[in-house]
C-alpha positions as CSV (number, residue, x, y, z in Angstrom):
1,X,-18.7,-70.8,-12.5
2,X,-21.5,-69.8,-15.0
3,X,-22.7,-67.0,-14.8
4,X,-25.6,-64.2,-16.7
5,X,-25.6,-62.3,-18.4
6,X,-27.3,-59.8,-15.8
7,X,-24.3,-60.8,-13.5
8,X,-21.6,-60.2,-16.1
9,X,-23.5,-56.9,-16.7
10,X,-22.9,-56.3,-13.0
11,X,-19.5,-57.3,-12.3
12,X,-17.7,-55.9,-15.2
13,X,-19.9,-52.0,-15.4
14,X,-21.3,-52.5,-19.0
15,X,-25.1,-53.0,-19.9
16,X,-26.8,-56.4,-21.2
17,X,-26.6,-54.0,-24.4
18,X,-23.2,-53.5,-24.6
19,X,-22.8,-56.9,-23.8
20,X,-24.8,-58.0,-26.5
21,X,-23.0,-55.4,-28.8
22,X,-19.5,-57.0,-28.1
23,X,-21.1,-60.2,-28.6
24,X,-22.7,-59.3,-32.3
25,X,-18.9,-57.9,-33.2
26,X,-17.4,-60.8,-32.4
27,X,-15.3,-59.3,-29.3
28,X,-15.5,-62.0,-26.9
29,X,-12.5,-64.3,-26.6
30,X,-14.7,-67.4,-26.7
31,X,-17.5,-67.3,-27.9
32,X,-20.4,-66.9,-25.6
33,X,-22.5,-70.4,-25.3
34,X,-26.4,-70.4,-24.9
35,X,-28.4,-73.0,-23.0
36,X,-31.2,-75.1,-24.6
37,X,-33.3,-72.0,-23.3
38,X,-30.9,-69.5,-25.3
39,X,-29.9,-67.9,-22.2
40,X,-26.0,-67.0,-22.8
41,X,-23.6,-68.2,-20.0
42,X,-20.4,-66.5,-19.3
43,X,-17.4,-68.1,-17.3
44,X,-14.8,-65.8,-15.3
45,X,-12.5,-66.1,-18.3
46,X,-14.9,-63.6,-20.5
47,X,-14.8,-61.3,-17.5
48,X,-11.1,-60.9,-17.5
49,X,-11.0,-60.2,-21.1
50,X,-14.0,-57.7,-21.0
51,X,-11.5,-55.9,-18.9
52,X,-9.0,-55.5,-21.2
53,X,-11.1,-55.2,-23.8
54,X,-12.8,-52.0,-22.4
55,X,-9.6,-50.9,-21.7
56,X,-8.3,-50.9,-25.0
57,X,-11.5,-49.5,-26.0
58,X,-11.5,-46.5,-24.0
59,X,-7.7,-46.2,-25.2
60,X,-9.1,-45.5,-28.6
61,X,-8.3,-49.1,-30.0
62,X,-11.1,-49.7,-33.0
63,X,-13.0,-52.6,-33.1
64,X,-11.5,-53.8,-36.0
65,X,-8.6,-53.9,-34.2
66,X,-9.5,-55.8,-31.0
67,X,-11.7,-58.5,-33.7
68,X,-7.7,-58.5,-35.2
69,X,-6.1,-59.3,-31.8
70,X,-8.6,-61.4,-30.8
71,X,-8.9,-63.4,-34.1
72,X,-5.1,-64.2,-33.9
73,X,-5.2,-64.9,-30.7
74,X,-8.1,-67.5,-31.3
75,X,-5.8,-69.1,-33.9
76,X,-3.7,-70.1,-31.2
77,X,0.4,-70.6,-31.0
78,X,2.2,-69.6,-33.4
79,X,1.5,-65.6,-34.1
80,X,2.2,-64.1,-31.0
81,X,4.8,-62.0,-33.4
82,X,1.5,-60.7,-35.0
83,X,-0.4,-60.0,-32.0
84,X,2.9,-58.2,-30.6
85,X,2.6,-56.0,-33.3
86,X,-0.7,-55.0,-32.9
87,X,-0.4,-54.4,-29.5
88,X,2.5,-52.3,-30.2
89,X,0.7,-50.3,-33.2
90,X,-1.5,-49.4,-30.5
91,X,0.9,-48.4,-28.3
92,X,1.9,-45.8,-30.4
93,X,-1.0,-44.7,-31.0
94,X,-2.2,-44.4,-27.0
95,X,1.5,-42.7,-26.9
96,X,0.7,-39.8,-29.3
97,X,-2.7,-39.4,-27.6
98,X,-1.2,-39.0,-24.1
99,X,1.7,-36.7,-25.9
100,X,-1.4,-34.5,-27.4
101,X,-3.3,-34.6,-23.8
102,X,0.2,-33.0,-22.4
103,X,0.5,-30.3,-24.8
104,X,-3.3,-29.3,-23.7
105,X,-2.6,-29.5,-20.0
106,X,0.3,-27.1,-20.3
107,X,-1.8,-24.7,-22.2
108,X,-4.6,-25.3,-19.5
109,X,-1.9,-25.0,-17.2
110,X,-0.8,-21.5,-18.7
111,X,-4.6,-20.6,-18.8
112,X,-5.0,-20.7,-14.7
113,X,-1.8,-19.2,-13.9
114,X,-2.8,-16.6,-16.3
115,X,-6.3,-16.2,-14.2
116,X,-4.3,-16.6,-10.9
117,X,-2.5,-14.0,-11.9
118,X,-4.8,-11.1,-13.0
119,X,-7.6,-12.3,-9.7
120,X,-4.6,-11.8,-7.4
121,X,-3.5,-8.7,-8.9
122,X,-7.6,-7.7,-9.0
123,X,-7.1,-7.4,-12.6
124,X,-9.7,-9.8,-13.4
125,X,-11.1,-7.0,-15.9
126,X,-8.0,-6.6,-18.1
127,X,-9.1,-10.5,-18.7
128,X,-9.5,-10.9,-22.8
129,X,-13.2,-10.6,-23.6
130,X,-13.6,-11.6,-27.3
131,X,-17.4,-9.5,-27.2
132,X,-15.0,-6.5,-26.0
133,X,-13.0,-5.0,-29.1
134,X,-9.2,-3.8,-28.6
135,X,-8.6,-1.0,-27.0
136,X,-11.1,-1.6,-24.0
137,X,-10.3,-1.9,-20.5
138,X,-8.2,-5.3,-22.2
139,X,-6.0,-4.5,-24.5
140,X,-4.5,-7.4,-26.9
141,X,-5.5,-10.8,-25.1
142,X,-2.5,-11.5,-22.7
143,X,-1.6,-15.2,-25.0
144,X,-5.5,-15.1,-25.7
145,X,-5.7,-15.2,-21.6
146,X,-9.2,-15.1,-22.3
């Protein structure tokens, strides 16, 4: 089923300009084909791998990296060992984010019990102020509770 680029726009969440964008960079699996008229037509095939190209995107993947993937995989059989190992540098990487993104919950985590704390107690006052200097009302910031 062909469909536009208005349609594919639609369907898949990004604008004509992004689409347009990921067309100039050489994202798209296939690439896109254009009617006499230079209208582009898109099948269901370049939806799917907008999907998981926008994923990887929004996992922090560069486009370098997707052009890599998706240049290899254009090749053919025959370097699926190569496009393994991209997928799993990436991995990695989306790993360590989601490692760093756990550390910051538990200190956000810290951060509300802290506030839980010292509103329950009606201490909301002895709360670090950093325009308040030591010695105030609060004393040393609780962890920096502030």
């Amino acid at each position: 089923m062909d469909l536009s680029i208005g349609e594919v726009a639609q369907r898949s969440g990004l604008s004509v300009h992004a689409l347009r964008f990921y067309e100039r960079e050489g994202l798209f699996a296939n690439p896109v084909r254009r009617l006499p008229s230079g209208r582009r037509v898109y099948h269901e095939e370049d939806l799917e791998w907008l999907a998981v190209c926008v994923r990887l995107r929004s996992s922090g993947m560069s486009l370098a990296q997707i052009r890599e993937y998706i240049d290899l995989a254009r090749r053919g059989p025959g370097n699926e060992a190569e496009r393994l190992e991209v997928l799993r540098r990436h991995e990695s990487h989306v790993r360590g984010q989601i490692e760093e993104l756990e550390e910051t919950l538990a200190v956000v985590r810290e951060k509300v019990r802290i506030y839980e704390e010292h509103l329950a107690r009606g201490e909301a006052d002895r709360l670090w102020n950093p325009s308040r200097p030591y010695g105030g009302p609060a004393e040393a910031p609780e962890g920096c509770a502030g």
